[in-house]
N, C-alpha and C positions, 0 to 999 in steps of 0.2 A: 504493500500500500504506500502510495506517494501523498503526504497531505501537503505536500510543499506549493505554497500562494501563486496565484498567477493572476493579471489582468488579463481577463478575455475580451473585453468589450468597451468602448470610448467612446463619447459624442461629445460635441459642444454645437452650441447655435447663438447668435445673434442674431437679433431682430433690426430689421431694415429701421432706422431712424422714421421713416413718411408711412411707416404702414398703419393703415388704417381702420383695421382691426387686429391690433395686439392680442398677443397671446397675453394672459396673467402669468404671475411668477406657476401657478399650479399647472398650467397648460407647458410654459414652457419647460416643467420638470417630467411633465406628461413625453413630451417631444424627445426630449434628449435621451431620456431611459427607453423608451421605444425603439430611438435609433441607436443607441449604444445594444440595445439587447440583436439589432440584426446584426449590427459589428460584428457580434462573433460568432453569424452564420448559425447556431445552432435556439431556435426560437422556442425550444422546449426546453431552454436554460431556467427558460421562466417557472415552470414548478419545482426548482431545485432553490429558488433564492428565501431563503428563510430569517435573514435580515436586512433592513432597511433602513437607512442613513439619511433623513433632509435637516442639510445646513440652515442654522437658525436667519429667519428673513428679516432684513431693516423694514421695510415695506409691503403692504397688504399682507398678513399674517393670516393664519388660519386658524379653526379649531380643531384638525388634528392633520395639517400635513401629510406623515408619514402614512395618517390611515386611509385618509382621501387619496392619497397617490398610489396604494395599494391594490384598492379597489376598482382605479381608473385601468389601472395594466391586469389586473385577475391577479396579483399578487396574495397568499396567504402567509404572512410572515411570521414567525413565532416572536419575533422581537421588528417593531418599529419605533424607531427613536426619531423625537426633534432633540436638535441638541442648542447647548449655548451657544452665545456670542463668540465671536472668535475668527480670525483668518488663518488660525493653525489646523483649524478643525477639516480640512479636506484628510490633508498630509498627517493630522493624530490619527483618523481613523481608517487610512489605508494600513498603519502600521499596527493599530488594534485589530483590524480586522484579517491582518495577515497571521498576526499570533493565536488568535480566536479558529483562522481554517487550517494552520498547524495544528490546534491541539488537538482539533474535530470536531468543537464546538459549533461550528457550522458549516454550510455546506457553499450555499452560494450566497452572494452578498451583492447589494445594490446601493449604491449612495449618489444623491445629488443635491441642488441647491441652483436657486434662479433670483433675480432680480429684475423688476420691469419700473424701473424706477423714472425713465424716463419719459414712457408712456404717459407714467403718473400724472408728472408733472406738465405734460403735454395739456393732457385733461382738467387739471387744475386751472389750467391757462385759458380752457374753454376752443382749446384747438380740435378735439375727438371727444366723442360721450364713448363710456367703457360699458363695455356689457362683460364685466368680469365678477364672479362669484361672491359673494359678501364675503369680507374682513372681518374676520372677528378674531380675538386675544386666543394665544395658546392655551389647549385644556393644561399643559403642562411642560416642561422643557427638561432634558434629561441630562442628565452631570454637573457638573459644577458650574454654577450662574453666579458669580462674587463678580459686584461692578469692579471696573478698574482703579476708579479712584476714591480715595477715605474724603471725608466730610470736610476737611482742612482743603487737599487739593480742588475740590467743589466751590466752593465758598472762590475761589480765584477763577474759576468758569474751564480748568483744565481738563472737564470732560470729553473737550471736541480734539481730537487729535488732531487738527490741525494748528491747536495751539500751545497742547502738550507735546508734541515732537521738534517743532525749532526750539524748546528746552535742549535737546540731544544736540539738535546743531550745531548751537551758540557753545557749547562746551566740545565738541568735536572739532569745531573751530579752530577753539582756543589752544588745543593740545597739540594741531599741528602745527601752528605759526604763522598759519596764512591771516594775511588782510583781510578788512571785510568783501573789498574788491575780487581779493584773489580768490579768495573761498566760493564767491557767487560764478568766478569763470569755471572753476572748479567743479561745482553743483551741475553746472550748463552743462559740460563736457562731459560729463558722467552720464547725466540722461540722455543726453543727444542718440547714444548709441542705444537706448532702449528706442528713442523716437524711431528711428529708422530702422530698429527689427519690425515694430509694430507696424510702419508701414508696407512693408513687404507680408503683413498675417492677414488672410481674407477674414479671420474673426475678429480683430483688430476694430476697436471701435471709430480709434481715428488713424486714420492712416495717411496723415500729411509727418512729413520727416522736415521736424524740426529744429532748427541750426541752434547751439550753444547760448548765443550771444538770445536769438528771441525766448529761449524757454527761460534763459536767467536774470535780462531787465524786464522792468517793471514798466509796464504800459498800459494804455485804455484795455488792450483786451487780456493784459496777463496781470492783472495788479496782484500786489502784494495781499496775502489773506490773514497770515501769520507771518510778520517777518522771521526769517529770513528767506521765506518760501511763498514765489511768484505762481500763480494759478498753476502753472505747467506744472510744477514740481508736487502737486497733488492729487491725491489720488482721486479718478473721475467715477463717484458711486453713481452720476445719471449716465445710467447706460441701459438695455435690455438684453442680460444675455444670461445663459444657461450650460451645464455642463454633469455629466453624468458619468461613471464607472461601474463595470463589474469584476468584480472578484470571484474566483474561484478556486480548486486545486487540482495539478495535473491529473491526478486519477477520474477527477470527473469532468475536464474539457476533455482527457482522452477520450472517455466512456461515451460522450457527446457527440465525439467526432470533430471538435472545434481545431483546425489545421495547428502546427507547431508553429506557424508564421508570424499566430496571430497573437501569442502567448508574449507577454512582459512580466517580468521576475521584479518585484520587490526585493531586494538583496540584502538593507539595511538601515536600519529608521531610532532613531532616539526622541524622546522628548521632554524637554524641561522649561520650568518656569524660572524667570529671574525673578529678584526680591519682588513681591506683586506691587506694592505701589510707590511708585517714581519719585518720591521724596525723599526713601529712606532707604536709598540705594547708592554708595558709597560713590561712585562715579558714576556720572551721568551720559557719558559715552562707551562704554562698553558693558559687555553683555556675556558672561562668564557660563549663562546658559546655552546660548550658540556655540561657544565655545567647547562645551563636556559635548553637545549633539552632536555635533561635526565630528568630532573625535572618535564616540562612540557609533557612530553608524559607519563610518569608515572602517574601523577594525571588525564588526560586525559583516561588510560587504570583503572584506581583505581586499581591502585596493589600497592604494594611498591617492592624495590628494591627485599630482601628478594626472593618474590614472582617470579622473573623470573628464570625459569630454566635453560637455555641456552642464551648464548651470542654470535656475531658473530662482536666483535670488530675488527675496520678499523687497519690494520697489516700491513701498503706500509713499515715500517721503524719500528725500535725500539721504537723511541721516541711518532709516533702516537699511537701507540698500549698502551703506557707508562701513555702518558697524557688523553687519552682517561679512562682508566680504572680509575685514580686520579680524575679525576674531574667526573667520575658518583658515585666514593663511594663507589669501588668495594674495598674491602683490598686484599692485596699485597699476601695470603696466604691464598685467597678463594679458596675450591674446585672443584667449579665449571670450566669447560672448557668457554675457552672466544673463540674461534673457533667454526662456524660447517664443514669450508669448510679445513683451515689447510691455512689461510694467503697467502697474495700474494707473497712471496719471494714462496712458498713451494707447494700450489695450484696452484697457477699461479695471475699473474695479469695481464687480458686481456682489457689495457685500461681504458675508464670508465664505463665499464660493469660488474665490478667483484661482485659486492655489488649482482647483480643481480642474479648471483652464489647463494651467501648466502641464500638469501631470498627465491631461490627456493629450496633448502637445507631445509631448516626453513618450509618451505612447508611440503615438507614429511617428518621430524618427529612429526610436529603437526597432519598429516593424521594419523599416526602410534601411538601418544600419544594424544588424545585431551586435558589432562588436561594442559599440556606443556604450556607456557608462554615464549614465544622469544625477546630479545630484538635485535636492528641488526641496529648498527653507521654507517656512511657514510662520507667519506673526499673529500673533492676536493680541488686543488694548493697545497696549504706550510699548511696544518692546520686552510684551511680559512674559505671552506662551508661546513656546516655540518647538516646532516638530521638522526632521528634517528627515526625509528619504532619500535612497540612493535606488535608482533604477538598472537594469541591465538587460539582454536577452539570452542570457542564461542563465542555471537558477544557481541560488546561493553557495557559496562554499560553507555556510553556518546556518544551521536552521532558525528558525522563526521560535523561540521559545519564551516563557511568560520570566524575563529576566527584570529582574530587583536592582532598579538602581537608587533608590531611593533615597541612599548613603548621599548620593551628590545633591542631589536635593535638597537636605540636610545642611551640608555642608556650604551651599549657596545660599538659601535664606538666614543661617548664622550667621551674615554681614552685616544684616540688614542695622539698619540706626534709626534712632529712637524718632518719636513722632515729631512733627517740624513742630517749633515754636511757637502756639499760636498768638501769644501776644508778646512781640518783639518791641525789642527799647535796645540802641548803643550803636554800634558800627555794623553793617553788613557788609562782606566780601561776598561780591558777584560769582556764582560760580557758573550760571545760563539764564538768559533772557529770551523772552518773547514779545513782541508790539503787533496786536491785533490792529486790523484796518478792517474800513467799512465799505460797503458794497463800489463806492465809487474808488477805493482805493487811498485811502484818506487815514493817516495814522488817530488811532484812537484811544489805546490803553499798554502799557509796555507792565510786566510782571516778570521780577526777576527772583531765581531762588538762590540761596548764598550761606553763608556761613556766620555765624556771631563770632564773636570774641571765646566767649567759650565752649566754641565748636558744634555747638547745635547749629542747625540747620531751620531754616524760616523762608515763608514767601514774601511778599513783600508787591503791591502797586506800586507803581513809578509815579511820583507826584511831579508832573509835567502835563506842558497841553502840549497839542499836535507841532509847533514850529519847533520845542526840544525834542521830541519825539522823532522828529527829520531827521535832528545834529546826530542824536544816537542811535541812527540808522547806517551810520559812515564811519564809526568808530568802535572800536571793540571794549565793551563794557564787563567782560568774563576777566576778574583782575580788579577790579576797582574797587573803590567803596564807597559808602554812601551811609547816609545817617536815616537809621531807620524808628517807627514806631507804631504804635497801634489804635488806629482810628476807631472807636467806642461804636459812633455811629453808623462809617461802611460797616463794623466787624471784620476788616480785614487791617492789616501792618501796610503802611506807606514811608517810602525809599525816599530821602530826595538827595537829588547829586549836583556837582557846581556842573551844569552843561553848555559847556562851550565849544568853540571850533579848533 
């Protein structure tokens, strides 16, 4: 008996921008798993699949997902999960579900996840009336659902990642040395090369390839949303798209008859959380959790770095894409592409399904190359959960077995530092900063976090209006200090600094 995991089956779709009768996120999870289930040629896969996987939805939610999509395909599954929040969550549950048809816990496996969010907003707009299912709240959500950020980071509005991650920036920044100039050519030239895989990808949301210098100034149509990150540099959740996987194990694609062509090996997958929330994480630019993954899914696959071909590094922001690449050991001037799909500012980010993208990406060029070797990171919240697989087209040199790493675990949230300070008085030392702008582009609030005198850690608004808020748009403020204190009536701590040119 062989239980050893394989993908037998892949879809993705995108919905046409001008169509006129959208599919709902449940249609388009209808679509993909229908087509991922012809993928692998053998259409009587479908009574062998006895779990089912939908990625938790930003928009039009259901009351039970998994069991609506069940019933749509004749699916009777013994287990159908919605799951949390997460952009880990494709790539944790390829690798759960690969040790689950190791052990023989199941047989065949289905997971997918959609997003029509820009349909939505179409319709909001009063551009199409939707004739799609009613919304209604989950009867339930399966695993662990803990928000990303504590009551302190809230209180500063750091729930939007777009304004918790130029935190990572501004400290990523600072540790290499670059200006604030150099770092934004820098940020440019790094995506550029996502821009221009994505436009070569027919799933690709946008597929205009675009040069350094317009994704990294700030313009009427790229303004800054969170300095230090211009629209481009963010990730695009108005998109409609869709993506699906099957799992199986060779004994039963053989029994199927599903060709060896069509088989992709999981080889080797880790996952770990960093400190969970971003305040009380000793550095603000790296990530010790990427770090043991990479490591551990590699000696899992036995390959070494070197050895993998393609990458499909987690791209919601500069700085994930950044620390990501830093903490596997990628050098800064490898030639390899770290995209297959072209990043979610440029591909699209549909949610927490995009990952799922990738992997079925990772799919067909491992169908088209066997010798090929995939690696494919996974993010979820601020840079907290993190899941990485190693793909290949032949199967493992180590099985898939229910291993205990739990020790690193352990050992990476024992960093973590005590809760920020919430009512600060004395000196603050800057250790990252963010300056929210508003819809025209227009600086509106800068929130920096920093260190006291006696090494606690506090937030802090910037007490400035927008013409300061420019000056410290051009100068590197990770390094300085400022006199802080605690405003009774915001309830939050305000910064103020001598700001000049």
């Amino acid at each position: 008996m062989s239980y050893t995991p394989v993908i037998v089956g892949a879809a993705q779709f995108t919905q046409h921008k001008k169509t006129e009768r959208p599919l709902d996120p449940l249609s388009l999870m209808e679509k993909t798993s229908s087509d991922a289930l012809i993928d692998t040629g053998a259409l009587q896969l479908k009574d062998y699949i006895d779990c089912v996987y939908v990625m938790n939805l930003f928009q039009w939610s259901y009351r039970d997902a998994p069991g609506m999509l069940s019933e749509r395909l004749g699916i009777k599954p013994n287990q159908a999960s919605y799951l949390a929040i997460g952009g880990n969550t494709p790539q944790m549950m390829v690798n759960s579900a690969a040790r689950d048809l190791a052990a023989g816990r199941c047989r065949a496996v289905l997971m997918t996840g959609a997003e029509a969010i820009y349909s939505l907003k179409r319709a909001m707009k009063g551009a199409l009336a939707l004739n799609w299912p009613p919304s209604e709240p989950p009867e339930r959500i399966d695993g662990e659902n803990t928000s990303g950020v504590d009551k302190i980071e809230e209180a500063y509005n750091l729930f939007f990642p777009s304004l918790m991650y130029p935190l990572f920036e501004t400290s990523l920044r600072a540790s290499s040395g670059r200006s604030p100039d150099e770092h934004r050519i820098h940020m440019g030239e790094s995506f550029e090369r996502l821009s221009r895989i994505a436009s070569t990808n027919p799933f690709a949301w946008s597929q205009n390839a675009l040069s350094a210098e317009i994704i990294s100034t700030p313009s009427p149509d790229n303004r800054y949303i969170g300095y230090p990150y211009t629209k481009y540099m963010n990730a695009n959740v108005d998109v409609d798209q869709s993506a699906a996987l099957i799992m199986t194990t060779e004994d039963t694609a053989r029994s199927l008859g599903i060709p060896g062509d069509k088989w992709v090996y999981p080889i080797g997958g880790a996952d770990f959380n960093d400190i969970w929330y971003v305040t009380r994480r000793p550095c603000l630019h790296k990530s010790p959790a990427i770090c043991h993954a990479s490591r551990i899914a590699l000696q899992q696959a036995n390959l070494t770095l070197d050895e993998i071909s393609v990458f499909n590094i987690y791209s919601c922001f500069p700085s994930a894409f950044e620390i990501a690449r830093r903490e596997i050991g990628i050098p800064d001037d490898d030639p390899r592409d770290l995209s297959v799909t072209g990043g979610l500012p440029f591909f699209g980010g549909p949610g927490n399904n995009y990952v799922m993208h990738a992997i079925a990406t990772v799919v067909e060029l491992i169908r088209k190359d066997r010798a090929l070797k995939a690696m494919v990171t996974a993010n979820g919240w601020y840079l907290t959960k993190h899941a990485i697989g190693i793909y290949a087209g032949t199967p493992p040199v180590h099985p898939w077995i229910d291993r205990d790493d739990s020790s690193i675990q352990r050992a990476i949230d024992a960093q973590a530092l005590p809760v920020p300070v919430e009512k600060a008085s004395g000196s603050l030392l800057v250790e990252a900063y963010v300056i929210r702008h508003d819809s025209a582009g227009n600086p509106l609030q800068g929130v920096v976090v920093g260190r006291l005198k006696n090494g606690g850690r506090a937030l802090a608004v910037v007490d400035a209006g927008p013409d300061e808020l420019l000056i410290m748009e051009k100068i590197e403020w990770v390094g300085k200090e400022g006199a802080v204190r605690y405003d009774e009536a915001a309830g939050q701590n305000r910064i103020r600094f001598n700001v000049s040119q």
